[in-house]
C-alpha positions in Angstrom: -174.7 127.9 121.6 -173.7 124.3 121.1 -176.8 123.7 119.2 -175.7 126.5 116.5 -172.2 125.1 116.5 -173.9 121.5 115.5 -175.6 122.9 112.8 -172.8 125.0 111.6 -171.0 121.6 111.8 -173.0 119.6 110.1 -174.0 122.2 107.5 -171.1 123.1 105.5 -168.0 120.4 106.3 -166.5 116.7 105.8 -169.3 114.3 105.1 -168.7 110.8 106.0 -170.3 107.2 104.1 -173.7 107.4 104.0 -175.7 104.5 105.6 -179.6 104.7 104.9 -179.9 101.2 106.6 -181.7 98.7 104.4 -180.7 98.0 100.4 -180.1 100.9 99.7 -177.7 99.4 96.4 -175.0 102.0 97.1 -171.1 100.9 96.8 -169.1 102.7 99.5 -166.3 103.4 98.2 -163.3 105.9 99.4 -163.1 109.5 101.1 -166.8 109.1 101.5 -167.8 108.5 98.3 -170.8 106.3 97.0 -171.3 105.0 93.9 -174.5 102.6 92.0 -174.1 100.2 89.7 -175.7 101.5 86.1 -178.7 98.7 86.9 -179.9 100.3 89.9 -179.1 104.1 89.7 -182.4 106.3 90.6 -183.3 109.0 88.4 -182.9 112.6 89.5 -185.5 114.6 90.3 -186.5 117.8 88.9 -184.1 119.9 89.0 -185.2 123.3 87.8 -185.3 126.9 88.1 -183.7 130.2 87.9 -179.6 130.8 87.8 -177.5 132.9 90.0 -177.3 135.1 86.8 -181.3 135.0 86.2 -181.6 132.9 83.4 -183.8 129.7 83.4 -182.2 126.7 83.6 -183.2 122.8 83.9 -180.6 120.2 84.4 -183.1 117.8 82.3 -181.9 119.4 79.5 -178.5 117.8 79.5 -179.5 114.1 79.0 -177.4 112.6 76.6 -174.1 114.6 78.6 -172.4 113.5 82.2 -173.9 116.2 84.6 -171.8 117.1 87.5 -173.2 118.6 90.1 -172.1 120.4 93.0 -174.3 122.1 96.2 -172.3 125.1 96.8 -172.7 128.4 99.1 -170.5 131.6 99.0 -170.7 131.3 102.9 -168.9 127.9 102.6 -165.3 127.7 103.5 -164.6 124.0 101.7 -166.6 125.5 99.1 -164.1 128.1 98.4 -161.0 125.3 98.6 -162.8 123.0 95.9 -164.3 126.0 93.4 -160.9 125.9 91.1 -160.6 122.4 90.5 -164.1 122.5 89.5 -163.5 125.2 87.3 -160.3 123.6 86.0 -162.0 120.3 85.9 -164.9 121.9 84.2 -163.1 123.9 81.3 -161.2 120.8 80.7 -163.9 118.7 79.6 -166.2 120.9 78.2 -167.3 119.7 74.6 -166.2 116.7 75.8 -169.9 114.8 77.2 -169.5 116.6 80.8 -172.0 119.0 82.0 -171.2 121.2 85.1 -174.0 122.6 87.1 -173.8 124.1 90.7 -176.9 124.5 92.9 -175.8 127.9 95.1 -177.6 127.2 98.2 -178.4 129.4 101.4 -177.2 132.4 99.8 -179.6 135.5 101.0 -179.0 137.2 97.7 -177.3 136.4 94.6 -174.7 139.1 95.1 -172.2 136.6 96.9 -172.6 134.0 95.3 -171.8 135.7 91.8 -169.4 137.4 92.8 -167.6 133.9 94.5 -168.3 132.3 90.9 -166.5 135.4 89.9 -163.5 135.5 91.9 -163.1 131.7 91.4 -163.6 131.4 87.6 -166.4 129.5 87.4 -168.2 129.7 84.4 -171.1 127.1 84.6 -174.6 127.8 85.4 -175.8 127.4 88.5 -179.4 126.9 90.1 -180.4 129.7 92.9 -181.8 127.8 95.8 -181.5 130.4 98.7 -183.5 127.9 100.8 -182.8 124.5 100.1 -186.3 123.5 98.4 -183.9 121.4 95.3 -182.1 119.3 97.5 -185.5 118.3 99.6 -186.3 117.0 96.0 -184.1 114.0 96.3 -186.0 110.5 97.1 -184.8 109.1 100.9 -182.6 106.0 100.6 -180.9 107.2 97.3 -177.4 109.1 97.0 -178.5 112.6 97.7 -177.0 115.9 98.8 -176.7 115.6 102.6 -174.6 118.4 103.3 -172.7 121.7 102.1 -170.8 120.6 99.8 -171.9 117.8 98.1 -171.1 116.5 94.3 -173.2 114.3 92.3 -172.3 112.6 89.0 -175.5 112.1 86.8 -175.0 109.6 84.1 -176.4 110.1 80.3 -180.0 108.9 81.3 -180.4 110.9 84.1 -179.6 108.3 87.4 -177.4 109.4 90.1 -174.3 106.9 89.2 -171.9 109.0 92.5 -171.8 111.4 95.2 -169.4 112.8 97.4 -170.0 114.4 100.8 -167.1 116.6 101.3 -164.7 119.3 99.4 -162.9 117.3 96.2 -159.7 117.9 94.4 -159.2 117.8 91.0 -157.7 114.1 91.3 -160.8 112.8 93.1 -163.3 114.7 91.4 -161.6 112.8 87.5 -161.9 109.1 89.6 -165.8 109.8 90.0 -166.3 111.4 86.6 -164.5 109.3 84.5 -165.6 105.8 85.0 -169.2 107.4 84.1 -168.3 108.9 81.1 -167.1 105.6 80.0 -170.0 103.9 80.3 -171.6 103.1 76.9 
């Protein structure tokens, strides 16, 4: 029993600063948040597949444009309390240089987590990974999705520039997106 709890724990919750030991080049920065300097960013890895909705989808495809993007499940309670600043966040900058992509993890089906995109107004595409095969994708020692939920910021060239390893508000989610989207 207190070996489920521990998972449940560590699966869907607060994250903390990441270590990784060694140079790993990140920038710890507040609330758990790490950040690379444009020099030494790593680039992300494939990231494609089919949506929640079906359609094909491959966050490649957005170079040029901020990605943002967030490792969700329906199952997730701090999931649920972030969704509407990322949709507010979202509809906000879109046409604006900012991408918004989910990756809907550990769902059995596609049933919940449509219908929690639903409910919460989000209208962004999101990858279907019911078993976690797109965050194994992530190189060790770089920022990667650790937990449930998790929030990259992708920068124009495709590098991992931020992550955050617990729920964000609208406030915090703007202080990792915008000093990206300045960048030249």
């Amino acid at each position: 029993m207190a070996a489920v709890a521990a998972l449940t724990v560590s699966a869907c919750g607060k994250g903390g600063i990441s270590g990784g030991g060694g140079d790993t080049n990140f920038i710890t920065g507040n609330n758990g948040i790490d950040t690379v300097p444009a020099g030494k960013r790593a680039a992300v890895p494939d990231l494609s597949g089919k949506t929640v909705d079906g359609r094909s989808l491959d966050v490649a495809d957005y170079r040029g444009k901020v990605v943002v993007l967030n490792v969700w499940g329906s199952w997730c309670g701090p999931c649920r309390e972030e969704a509407k600043y990322f949709a507010q966040v979202s509809k906000r900058y879109e046409g604006k240089g900012v991408q918004f992509v989910g990756i809907n993890t550990r769902d059995a089906s596609t049933i919940p987590a449509l219908a929690f995109e639903k409910a919460r107004g989000i209208t962004y595409p999101s990858l279907y990974d019911p078993t976690g095969r797109l965050m194994l994708r992530f190189k060790k020692g770089t920022l990667n999705p650790q937990l449930v939920p998790s929030t990259l910021i992708i920068d124009r060239h495709g590098r991992i520039a931020a992550r955050a390893l617990e729920p964000l508000d609208d406030t915090t989610l703007l202080k990792m997106v915008k000093p990206v989207l300045a960048e030249k």
